[in-house]
C-alpha positions as CSV (number, residue, x, y, z in Angstrom):
1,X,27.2,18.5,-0.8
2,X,29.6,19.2,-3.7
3,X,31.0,23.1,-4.9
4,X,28.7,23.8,-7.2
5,X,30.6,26.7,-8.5
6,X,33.8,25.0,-8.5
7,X,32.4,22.2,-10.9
8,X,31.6,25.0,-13.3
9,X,34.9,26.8,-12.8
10,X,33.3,29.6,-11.4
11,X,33.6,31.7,-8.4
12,X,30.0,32.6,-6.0
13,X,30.4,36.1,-6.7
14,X,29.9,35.4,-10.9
15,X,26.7,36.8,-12.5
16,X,24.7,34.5,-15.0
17,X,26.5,35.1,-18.1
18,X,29.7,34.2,-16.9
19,X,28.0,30.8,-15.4
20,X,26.4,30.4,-18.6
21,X,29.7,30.7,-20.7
22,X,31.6,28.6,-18.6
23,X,29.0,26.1,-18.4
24,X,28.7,25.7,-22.4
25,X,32.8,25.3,-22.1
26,X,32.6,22.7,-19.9
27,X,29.4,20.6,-21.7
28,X,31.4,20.8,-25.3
29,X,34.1,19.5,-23.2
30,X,32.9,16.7,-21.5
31,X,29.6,15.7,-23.4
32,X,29.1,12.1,-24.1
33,X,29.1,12.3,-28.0
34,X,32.4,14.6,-27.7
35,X,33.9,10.8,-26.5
36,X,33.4,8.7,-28.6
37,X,37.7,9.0,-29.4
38,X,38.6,8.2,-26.1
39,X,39.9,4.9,-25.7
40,X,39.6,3.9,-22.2
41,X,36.0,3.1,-21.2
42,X,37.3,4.2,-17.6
43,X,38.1,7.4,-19.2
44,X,34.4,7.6,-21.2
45,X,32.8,6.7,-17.7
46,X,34.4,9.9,-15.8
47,X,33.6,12.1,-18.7
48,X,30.0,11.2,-18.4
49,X,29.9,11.4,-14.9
50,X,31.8,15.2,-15.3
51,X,29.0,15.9,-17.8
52,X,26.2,14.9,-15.2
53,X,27.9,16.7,-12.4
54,X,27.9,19.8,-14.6
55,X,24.9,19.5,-15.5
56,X,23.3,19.2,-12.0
57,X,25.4,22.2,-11.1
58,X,23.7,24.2,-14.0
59,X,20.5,23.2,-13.1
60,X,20.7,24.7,-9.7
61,X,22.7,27.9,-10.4
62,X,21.0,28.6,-12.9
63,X,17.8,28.8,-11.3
64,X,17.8,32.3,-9.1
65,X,15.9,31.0,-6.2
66,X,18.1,27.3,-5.9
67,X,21.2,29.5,-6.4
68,X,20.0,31.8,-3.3
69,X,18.9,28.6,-1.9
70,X,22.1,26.6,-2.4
71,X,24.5,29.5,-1.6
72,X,22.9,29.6,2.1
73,X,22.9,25.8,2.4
74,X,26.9,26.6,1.3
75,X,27.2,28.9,3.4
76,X,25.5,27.0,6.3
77,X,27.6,23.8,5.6
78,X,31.1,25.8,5.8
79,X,30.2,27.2,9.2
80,X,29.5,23.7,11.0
81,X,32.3,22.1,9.0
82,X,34.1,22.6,12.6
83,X,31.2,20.5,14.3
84,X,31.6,16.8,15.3
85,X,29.7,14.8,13.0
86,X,27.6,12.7,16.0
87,X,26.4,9.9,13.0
88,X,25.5,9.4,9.2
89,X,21.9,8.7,8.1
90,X,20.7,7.7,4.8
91,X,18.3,10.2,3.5
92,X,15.7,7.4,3.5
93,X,15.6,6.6,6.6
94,X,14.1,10.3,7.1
95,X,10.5,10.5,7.6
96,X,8.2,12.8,5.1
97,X,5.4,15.1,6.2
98,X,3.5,17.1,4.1
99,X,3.0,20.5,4.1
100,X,0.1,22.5,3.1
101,X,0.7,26.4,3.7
102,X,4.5,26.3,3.1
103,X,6.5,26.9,-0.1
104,X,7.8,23.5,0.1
105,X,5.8,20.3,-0.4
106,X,7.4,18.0,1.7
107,X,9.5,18.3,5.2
108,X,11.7,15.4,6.3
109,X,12.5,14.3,10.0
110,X,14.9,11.9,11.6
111,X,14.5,12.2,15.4
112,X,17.8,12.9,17.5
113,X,18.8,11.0,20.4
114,X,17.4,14.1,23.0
115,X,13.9,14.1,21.2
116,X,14.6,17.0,18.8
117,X,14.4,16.5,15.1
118,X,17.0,16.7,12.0
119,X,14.7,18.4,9.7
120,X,14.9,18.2,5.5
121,X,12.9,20.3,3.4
122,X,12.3,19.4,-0.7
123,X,15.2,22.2,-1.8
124,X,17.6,20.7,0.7
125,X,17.6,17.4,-0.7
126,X,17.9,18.9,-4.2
127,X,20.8,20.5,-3.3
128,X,22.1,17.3,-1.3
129,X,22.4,19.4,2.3
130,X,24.5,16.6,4.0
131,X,25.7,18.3,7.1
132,X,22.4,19.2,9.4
133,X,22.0,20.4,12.8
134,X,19.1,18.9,15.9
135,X,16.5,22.0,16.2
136,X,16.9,20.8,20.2
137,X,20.7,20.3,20.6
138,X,24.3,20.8,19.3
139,X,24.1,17.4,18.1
140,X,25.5,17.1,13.8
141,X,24.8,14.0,11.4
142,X,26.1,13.9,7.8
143,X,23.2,13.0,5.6
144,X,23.8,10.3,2.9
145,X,22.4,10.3,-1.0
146,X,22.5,8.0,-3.4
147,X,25.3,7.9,-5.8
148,X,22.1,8.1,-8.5
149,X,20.7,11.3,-9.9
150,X,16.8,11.9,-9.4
């Protein structure tokens, strides 16, 4: 799960417009038609990959509810930072259920080694949650994405 905030420069406590200007720094910055005079195909590759990284980060923080969403995950993520990390699972090795009442679609579950559950919901994927606790136990596994963009 990356800094959202710090990929735009920002800091959690900035409202929208200061996102927004920062943001529109960054793209003119880093946008794919902006390198066309770098040299270094290395260099053209990091550049895009800033843009896309910006870009993501814009898309969430942008949104009120993913921000809310993301800042909790954050939040959530810093406090078990001090927790060992008992293994690493791809995210697709997570099962899917569907939900009908809920505000989310889809929940995910990898089982834990006591018979508990590590449990994914749609906006935690979208925001790449990678550290996630057993709803039994004090067991912690980092989840793992795809370098890709959805």
């Amino acid at each position: 799960m990356e800094d959202l905030y710090n990929i735009l420069e920002c800091k959690n406590c900035d409202n929208y417009e200061d996102l927004k200007k920062s943001y529109q720094k960054l793209v003119l910055k880093f946008h794919p038609d902006k390198q066309s005079q770098v040299d270094s195909d290395e260099e053209k590759l990091k550049s895009t990959d800033m843009f896309l990284r910006i870009n993501r980060a814009w898309k969430i923080l942008s949104d009120p509810n993913l921000r809310q969403k993301y800042d909790a995950a954050w939040t959530q993520r810093c406090l078990v930072q001090d927790w060992p990390i008992q293994d690493e699972v791809d995210v697709d090795e997570f099962l899917q259920e569907d939900m009908e009442e809920e505000e989310e679609k889809s929940r995910f579950f990898y089982t834990c080694r006591c018979g508990g559950s590590y449990i994914l919901h749609d906006s935690d994927i979208t925001l790449r949650l990678d550290v996630v606790c057993c709803d039994t136990c004090s067991l912690t596994i980092r989840v793992l994405y795809p370098d890709t963009d959805d």
